[in-house]
ROMI-229298 format. One record per atom (N, C-alpha, C): residue number from 1; residue in three letters; x, y, z; atom name. Coordinates in steps of 0.02 Angstrom, whole numbers, padded with zeros to 5 digits. Example, Ala and Ser with C-alpha at 12.3 -4.5 7.8 and 13.67 -1.06 7.14 Angstrom:
BEGIN
 resi resn     xx     yy     zz name
    1  ALA  00660 -00284  00390    N
    1  ALA  00615 -00225  00390   CA
    1  ALA  00660 -00165  00390    C
    2  SER  00642 -00112  00354    N
    2  SER  00684 -00053  00357   CA
    2  SER  00645  00002  00394    C
***
This chain:
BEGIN
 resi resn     xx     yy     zz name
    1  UNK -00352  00818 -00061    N
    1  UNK -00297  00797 -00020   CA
    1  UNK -00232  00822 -00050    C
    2  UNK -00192  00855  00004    N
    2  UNK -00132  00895 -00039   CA
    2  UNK -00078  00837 -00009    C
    3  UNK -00025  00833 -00050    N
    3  UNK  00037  00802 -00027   CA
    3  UNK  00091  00855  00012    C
    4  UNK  00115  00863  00068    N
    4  UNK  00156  00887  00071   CA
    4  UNK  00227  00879  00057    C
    5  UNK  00258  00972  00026    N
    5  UNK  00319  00941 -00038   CA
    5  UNK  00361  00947  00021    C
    6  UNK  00417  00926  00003    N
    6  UNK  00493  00913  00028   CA
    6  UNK  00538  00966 -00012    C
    7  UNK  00593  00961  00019    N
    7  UNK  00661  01039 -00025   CA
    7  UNK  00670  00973 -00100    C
    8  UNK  00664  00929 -00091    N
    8  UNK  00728  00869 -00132   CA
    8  UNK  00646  00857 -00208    C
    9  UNK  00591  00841 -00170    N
    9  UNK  00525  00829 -00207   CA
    9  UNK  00500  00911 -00260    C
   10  UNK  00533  00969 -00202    N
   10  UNK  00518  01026 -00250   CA
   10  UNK  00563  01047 -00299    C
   11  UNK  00624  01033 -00291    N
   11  UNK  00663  01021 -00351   CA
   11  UNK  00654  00985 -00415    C
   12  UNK  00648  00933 -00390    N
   12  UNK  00638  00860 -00436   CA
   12  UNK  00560  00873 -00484    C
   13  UNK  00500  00914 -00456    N
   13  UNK  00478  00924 -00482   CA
   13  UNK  00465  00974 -00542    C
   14  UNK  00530  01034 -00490    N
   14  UNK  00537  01089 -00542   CA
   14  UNK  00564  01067 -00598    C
   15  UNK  00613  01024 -00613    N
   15  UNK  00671  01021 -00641   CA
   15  UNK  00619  00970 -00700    C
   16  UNK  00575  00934 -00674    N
   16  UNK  00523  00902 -00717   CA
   16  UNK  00468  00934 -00761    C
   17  UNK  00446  01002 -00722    N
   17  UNK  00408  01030 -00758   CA
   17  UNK  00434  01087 -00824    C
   18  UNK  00506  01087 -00812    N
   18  UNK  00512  01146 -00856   CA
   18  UNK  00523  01100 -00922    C
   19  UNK  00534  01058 -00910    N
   19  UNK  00524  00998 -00987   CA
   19  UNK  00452  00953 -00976    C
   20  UNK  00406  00981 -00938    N
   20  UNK  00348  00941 -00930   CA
   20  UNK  00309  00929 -01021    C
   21  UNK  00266  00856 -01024    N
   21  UNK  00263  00846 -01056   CA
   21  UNK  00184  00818 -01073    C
   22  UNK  00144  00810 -01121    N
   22  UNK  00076  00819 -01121   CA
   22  UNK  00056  00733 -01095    C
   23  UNK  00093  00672 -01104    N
   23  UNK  00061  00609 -01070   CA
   23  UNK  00074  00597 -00999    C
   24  UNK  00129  00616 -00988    N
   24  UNK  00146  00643 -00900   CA
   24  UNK  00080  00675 -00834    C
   25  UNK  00089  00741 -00899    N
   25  UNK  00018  00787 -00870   CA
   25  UNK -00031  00753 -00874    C
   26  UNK -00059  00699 -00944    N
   26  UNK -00115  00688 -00942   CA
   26  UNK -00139  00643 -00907    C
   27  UNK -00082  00566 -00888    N
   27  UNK -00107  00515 -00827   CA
   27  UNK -00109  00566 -00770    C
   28  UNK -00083  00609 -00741    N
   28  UNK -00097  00624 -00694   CA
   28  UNK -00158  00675 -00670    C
   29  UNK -00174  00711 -00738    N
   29  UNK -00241  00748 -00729   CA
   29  UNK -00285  00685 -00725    C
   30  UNK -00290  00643 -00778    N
   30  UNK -00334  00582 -00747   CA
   30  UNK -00342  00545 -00681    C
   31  UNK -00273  00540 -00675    N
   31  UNK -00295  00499 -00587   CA
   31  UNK -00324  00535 -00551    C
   32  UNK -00320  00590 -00540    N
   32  UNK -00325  00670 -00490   CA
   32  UNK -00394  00686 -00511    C
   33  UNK -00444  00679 -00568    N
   33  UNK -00491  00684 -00572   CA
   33  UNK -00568  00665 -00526    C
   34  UNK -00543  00603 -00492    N
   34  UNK -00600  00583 -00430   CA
   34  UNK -00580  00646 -00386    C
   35  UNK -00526  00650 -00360    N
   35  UNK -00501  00645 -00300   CA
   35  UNK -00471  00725 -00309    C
   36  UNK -00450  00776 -00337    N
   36  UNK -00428  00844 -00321   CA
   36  UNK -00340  00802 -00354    C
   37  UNK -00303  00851 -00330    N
   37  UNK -00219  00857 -00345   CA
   37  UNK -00188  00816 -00284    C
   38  UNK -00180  00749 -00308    N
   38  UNK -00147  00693 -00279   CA
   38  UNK -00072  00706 -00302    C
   39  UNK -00083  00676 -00376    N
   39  UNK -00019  00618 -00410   CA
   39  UNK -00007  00712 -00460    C
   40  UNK  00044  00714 -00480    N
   40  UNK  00084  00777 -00512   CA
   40  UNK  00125  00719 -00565    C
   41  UNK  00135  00751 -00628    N
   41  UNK  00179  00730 -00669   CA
   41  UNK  00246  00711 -00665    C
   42  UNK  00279  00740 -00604    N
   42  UNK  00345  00718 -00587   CA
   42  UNK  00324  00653 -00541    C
   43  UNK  00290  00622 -00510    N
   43  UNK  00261  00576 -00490   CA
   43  UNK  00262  00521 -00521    C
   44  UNK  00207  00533 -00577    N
   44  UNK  00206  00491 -00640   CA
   44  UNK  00279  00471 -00671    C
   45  UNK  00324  00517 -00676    N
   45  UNK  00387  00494 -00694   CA
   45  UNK  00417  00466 -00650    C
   46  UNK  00425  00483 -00579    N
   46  UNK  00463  00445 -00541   CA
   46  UNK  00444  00382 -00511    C
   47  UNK  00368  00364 -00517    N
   47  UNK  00342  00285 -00525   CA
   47  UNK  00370  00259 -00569    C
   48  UNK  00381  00291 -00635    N
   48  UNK  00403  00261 -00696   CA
   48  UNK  00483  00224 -00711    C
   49  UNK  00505  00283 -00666    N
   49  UNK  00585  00288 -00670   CA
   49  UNK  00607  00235 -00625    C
   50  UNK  00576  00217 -00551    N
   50  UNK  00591  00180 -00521   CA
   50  UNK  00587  00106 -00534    C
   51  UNK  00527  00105 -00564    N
   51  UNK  00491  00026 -00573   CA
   51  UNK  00470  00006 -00524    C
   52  UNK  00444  00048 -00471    N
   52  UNK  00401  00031 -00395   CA
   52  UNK  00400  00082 -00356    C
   53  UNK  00343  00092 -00338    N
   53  UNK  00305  00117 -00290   CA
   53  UNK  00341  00153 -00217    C
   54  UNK  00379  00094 -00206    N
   54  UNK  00429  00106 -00139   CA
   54  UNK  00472  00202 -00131    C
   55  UNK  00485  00213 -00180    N
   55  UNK  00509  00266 -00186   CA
   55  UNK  00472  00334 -00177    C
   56  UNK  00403  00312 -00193    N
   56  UNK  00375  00387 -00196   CA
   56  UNK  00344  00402 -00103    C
   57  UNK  00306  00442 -00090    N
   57  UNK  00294  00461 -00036   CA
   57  UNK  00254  00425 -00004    C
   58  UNK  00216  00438  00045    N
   58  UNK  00186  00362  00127   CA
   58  UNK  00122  00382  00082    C
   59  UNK  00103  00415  00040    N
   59  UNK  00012  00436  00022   CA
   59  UNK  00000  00355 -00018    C
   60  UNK -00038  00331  00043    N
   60  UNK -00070  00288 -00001   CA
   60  UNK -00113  00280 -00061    C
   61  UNK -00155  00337 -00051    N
   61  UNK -00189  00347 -00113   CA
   61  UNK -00158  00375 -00186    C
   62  UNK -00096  00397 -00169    N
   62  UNK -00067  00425 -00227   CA
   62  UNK -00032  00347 -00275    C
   63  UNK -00003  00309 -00211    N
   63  UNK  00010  00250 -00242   CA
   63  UNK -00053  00197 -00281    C
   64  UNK -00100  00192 -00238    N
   64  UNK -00160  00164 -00254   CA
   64  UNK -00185  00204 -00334    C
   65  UNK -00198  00272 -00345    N
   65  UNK -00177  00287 -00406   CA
   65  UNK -00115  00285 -00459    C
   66  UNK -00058  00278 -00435    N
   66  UNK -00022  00262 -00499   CA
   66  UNK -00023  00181 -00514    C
   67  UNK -00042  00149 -00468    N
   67  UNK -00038  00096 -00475   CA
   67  UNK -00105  00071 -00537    C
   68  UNK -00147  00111 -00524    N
   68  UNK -00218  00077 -00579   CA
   68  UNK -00202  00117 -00627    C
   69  UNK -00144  00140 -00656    N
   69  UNK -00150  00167 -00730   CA
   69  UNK -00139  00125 -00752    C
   70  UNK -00105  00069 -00763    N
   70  UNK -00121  00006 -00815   CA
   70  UNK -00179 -00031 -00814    C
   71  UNK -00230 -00001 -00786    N
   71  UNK -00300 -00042 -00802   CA
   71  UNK -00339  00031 -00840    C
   72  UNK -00327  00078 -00806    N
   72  UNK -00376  00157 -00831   CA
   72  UNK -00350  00137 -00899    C
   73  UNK -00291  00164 -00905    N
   73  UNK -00252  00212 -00943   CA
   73  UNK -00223  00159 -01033    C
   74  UNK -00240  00189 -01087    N
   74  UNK -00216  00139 -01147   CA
   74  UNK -00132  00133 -01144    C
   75  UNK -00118  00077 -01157    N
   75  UNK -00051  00042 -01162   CA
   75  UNK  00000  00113 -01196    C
   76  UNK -00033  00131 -01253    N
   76  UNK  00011  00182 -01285   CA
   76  UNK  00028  00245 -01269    C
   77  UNK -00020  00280 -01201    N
   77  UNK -00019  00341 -01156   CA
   77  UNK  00032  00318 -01126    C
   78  UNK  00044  00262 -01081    N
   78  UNK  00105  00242 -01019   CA
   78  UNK  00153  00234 -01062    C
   79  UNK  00160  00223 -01132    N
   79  UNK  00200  00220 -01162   CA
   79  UNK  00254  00256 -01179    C
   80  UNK  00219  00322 -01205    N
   80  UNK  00233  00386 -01216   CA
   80  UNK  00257  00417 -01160    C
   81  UNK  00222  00390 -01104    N
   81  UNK  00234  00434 -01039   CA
   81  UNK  00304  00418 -01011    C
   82  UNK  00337  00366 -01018    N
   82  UNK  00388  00332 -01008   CA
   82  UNK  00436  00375 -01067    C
   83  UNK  00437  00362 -01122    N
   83  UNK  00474  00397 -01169   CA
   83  UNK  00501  00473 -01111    C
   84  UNK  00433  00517 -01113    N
   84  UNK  00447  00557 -01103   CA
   84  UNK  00485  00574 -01025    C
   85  UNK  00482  00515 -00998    N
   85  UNK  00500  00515 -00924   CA
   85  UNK  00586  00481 -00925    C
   86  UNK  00595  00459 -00978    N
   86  UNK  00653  00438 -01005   CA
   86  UNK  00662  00373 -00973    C
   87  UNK  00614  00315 -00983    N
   87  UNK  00634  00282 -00953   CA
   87  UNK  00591  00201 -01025    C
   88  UNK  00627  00154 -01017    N
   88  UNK  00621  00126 -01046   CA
   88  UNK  00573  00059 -01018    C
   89  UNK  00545  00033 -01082    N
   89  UNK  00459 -00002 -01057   CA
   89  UNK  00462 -00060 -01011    C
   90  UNK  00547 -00095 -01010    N
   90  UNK  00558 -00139 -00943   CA
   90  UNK  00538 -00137 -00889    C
   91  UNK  00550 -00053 -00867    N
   91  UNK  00565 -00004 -00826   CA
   91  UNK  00478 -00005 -00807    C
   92  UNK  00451  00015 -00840    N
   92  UNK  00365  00017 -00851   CA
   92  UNK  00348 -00040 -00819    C
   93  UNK  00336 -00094 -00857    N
   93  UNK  00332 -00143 -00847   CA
   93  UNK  00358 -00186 -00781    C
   94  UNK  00404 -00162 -00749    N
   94  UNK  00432 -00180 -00689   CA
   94  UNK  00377 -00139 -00629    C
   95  UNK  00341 -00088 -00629    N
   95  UNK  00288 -00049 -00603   CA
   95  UNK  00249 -00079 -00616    C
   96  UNK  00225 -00097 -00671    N
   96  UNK  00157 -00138 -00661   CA
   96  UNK  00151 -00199 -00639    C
   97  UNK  00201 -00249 -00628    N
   97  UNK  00220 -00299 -00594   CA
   97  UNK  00222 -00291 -00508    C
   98  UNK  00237 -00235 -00496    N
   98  UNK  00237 -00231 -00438   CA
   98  UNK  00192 -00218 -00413    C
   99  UNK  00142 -00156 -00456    N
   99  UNK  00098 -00144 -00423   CA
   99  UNK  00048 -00202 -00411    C
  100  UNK  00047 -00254 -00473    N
  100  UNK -00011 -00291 -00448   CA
  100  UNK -00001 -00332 -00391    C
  101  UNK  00079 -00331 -00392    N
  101  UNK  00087 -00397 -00320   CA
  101  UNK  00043 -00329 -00253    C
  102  UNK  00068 -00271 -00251    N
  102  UNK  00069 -00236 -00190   CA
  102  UNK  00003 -00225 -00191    C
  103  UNK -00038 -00213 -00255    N
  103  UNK -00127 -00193 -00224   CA
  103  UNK -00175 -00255 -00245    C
  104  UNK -00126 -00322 -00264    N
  104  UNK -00168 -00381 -00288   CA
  104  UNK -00205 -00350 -00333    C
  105  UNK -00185 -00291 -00406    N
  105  UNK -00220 -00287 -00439   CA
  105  UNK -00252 -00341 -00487    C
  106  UNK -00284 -00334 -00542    N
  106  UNK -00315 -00393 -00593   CA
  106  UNK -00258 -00376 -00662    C
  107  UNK -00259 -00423 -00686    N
  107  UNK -00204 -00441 -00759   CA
  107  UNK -00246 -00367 -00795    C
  108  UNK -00198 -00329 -00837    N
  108  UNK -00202 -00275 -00876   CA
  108  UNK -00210 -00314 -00929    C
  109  UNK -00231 -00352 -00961    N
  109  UNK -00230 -00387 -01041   CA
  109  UNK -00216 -00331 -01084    C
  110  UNK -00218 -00279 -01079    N
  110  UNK -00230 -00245 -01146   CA
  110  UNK -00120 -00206 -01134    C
  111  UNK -00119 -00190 -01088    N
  111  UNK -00026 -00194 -01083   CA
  111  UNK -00002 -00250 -01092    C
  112  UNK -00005 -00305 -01066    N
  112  UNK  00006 -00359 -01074   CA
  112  UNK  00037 -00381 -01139    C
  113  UNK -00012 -00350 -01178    N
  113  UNK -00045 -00385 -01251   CA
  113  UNK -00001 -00338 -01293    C
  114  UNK  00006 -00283 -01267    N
  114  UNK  00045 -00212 -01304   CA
  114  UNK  00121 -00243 -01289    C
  115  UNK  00146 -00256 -01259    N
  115  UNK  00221 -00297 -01223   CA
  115  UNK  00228 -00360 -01266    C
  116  UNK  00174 -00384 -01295    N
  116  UNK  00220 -00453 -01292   CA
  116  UNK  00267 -00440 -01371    C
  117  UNK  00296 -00485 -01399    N
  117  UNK  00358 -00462 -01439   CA
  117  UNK  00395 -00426 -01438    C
  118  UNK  00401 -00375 -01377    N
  118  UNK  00425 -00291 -01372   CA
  118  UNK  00500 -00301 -01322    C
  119  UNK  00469 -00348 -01253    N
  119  UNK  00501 -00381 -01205   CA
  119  UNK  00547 -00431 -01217    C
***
């Protein structure tokens, strides 16, 4: 399933990849692994950057994947991935809050658990 890009999405991605970065790339080669080239690393950052879902494009399944990287994915990958997305773990953490209200995901214990004293 391909996403179709936009003038504003092909920028944003260019401008992401020429500082692309190896935990960025790597949640997103993971999500994309069932499924072919969904979710792209500028993706991953701009879930990140936003702190919800709302922002990125109508693909449900792309959301439905960024949304389960806090159950796939170890606390310290989204971690990094954020660093590198420049965005700070509130910021993170405000995504994974959302996502579970929006896909009724299950409690991440293991982020959770990585957050607490941090927050």
């Amino acid at each position: 399933m391909y996403r179709r890009k936009t003038p504003e999405s092909s920028v944003q991605e260019h401008a992401l990849l020429k500082h692309a970065t190896q935990y960025l790339e790597m949640i997103a080669a993971h999500l994309n692994a069932p499924y072919g080239p969904v979710v792209n690393p500028a993706d991953v950052a701009a879930a990140l950057r936003g702190g919800d879902l709302l922002s990125l494009s109508s693909d449900a399944l792309a959301k439905e994947l960024l949304a389960s990287m806090f159950i796939e994915l170890e606390p310290e990958f989204i971690g990094r991935a954020s660093y590198e997305a420049g965005v700070r773990l509130e910021e993170a953490d405000a995504l994974y809050q959302q996502a579970r209200k929006q896909f009724g995901l299950p409690r991440a214990p293991r982020w959770e658990e990585a957050l607490e004293g941090v927050l």
